[in-house]
MIMAR-297655 format. One record per residue (C-alpha): y, z, x; residue in three letters. Coordinates in steps of 0.25 Angstrom, whole numbers, always signed. Layout:
<pts>
+-------+-------+-------+--------+
:     Y :     Z :     X : residu :
+-------+-------+-------+--------+
:     Y :     Z :     X :    Ala :
...
+-------+-------+-------+--------+
</pts>
This chain:
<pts>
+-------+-------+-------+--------+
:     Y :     Z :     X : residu :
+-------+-------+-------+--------+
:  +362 :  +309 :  +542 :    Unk :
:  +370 :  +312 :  +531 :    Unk :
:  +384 :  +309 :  +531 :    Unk :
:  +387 :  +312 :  +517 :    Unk :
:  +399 :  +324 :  +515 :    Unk :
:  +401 :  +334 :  +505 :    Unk :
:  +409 :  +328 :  +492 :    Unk :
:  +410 :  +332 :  +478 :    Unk :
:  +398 :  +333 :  +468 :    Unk :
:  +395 :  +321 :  +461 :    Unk :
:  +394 :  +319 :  +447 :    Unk :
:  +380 :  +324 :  +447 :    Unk :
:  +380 :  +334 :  +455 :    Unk :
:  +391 :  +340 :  +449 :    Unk :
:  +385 :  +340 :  +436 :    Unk :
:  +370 :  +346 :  +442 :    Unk :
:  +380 :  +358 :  +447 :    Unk :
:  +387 :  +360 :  +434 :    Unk :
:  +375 :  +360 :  +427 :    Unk :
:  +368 :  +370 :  +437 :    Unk :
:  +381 :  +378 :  +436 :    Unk :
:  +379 :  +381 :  +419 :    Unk :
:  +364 :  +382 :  +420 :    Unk :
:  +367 :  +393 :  +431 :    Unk :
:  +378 :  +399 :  +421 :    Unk :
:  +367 :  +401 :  +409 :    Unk :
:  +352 :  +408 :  +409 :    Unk :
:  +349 :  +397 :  +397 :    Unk :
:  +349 :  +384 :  +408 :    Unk :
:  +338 :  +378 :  +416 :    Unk :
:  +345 :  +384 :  +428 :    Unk :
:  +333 :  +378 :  +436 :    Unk :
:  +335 :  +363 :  +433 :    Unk :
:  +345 :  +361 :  +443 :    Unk :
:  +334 :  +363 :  +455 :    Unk :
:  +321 :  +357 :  +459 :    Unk :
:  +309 :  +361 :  +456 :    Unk :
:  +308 :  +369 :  +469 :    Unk :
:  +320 :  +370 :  +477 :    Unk :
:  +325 :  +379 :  +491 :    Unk :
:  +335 :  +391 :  +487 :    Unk :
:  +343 :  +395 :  +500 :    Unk :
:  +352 :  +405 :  +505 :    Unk :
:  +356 :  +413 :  +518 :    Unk :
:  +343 :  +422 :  +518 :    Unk :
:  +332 :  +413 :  +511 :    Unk :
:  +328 :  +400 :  +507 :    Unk :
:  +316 :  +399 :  +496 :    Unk :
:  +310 :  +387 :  +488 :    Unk :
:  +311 :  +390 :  +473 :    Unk :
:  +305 :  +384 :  +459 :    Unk :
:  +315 :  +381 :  +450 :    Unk :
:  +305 :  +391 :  +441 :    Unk :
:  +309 :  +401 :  +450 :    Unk :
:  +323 :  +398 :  +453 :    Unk :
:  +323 :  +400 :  +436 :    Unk :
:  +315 :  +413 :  +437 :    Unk :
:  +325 :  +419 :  +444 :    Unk :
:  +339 :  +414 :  +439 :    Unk :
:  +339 :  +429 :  +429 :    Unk :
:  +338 :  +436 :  +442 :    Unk :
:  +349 :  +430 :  +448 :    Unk :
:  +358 :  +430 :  +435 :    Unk :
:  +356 :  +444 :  +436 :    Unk :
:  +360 :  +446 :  +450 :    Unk :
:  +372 :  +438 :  +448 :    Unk :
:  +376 :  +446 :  +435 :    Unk :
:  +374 :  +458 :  +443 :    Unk :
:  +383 :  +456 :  +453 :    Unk :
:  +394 :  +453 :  +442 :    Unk :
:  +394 :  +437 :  +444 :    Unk :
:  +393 :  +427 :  +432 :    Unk :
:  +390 :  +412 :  +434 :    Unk :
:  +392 :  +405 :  +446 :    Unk :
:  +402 :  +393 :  +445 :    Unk :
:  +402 :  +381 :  +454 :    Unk :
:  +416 :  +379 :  +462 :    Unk :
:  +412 :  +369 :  +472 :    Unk :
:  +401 :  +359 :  +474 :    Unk :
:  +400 :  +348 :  +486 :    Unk :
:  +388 :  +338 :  +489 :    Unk :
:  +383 :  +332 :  +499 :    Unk :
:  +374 :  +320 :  +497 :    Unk :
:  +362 :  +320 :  +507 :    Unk :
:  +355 :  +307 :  +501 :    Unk :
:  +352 :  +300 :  +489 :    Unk :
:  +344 :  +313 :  +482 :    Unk :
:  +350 :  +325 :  +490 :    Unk :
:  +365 :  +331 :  +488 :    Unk :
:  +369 :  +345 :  +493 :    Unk :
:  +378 :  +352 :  +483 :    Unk :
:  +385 :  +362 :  +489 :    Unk :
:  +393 :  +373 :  +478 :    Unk :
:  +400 :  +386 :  +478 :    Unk :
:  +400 :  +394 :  +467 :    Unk :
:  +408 :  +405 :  +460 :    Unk :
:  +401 :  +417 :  +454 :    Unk :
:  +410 :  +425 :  +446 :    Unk :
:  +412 :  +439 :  +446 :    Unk :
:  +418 :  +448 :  +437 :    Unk :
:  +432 :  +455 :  +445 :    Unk :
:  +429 :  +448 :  +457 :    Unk :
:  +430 :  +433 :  +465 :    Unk :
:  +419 :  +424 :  +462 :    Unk :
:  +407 :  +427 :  +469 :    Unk :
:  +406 :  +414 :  +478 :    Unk :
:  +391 :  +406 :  +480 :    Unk :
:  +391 :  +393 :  +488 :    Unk :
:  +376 :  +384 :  +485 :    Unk :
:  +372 :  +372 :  +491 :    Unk :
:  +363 :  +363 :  +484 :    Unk :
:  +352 :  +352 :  +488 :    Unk :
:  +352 :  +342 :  +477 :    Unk :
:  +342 :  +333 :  +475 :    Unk :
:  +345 :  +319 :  +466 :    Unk :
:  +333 :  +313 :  +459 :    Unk :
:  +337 :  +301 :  +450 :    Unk :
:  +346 :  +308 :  +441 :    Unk :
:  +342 :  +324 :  +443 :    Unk :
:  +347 :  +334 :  +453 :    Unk :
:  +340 :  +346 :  +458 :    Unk :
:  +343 :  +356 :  +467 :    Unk :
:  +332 :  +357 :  +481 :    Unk :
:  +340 :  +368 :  +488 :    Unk :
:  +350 :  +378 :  +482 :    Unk :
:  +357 :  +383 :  +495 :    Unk :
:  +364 :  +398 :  +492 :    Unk :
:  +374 :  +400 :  +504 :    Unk :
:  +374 :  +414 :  +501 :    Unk :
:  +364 :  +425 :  +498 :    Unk :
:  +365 :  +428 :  +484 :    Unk :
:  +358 :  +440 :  +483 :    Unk :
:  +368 :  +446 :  +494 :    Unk :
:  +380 :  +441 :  +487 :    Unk :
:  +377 :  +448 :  +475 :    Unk :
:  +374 :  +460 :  +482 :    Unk :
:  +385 :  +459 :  +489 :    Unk :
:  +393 :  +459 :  +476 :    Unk :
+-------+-------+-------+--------+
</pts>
């Protein structure tokens, strides 16, 4: 049973999300480094298991979705974990997305982190909300 409860990132982990933050923030980054090779994506409607190839492939899709609804670069506001043993961690975040004459269009993520010796990667990418029908909804 874990008995473990939420608490603020560690050092590590705090760093692994500032990092995945600016590669997020420029086209020029290896925005695929943060994740494993193969990993789960989730939301409300789908769950699917994704190369880090693909995941790649399709991050000028999304920018252009994102920049079509008016939204720049999301911005990390909160993070929690929760450490599940010595290899896993659920980071849980919320993140602001700006948006030009109008609040911050708010996404919340969670995380399952994996710690091999001194490398993180990313297993699942939990989106609690439907991304596409956010931005459409905009």
């Amino acid at each position: 049973m874990i008995t473990a409860t939420w608490k603020p990132l560690d050092p590590d982990l705090a760093a692994f999300l500032t990092e995945f933050e600016k590669a997020n923030a420029t086209t020029e980054s290896d925005q695929g480094r943060p994740f494993a090779e193969q990993f789960l994506t989730t939301d409300p409607n789908r769950a699917t298991v994704v190369t880090r190839e693909a995941l790649v492939a399709s991050l000028p899709m999304r920018r252009r979705l994102f920049e079509s609804a008016g939204l720049g670069h999301a911005v990390c506001v909160a993070s929690a974990q929760l450490d599940l043993d010595e290899h896993h961690v659920l980071v849980t975040t919320d993140w602001d997305t700006p948006r030009a004459g109008a609040e911050p269009v708010r996404l919340e993520s969670t995380y399952l982190i994996r710690r091999d010796d001194d490398d993180l990667r990313i297993l699942v990418y939990l989106n609690h909300r439907d991304i596409v029908a956010v931005l459409g909804a905009l």
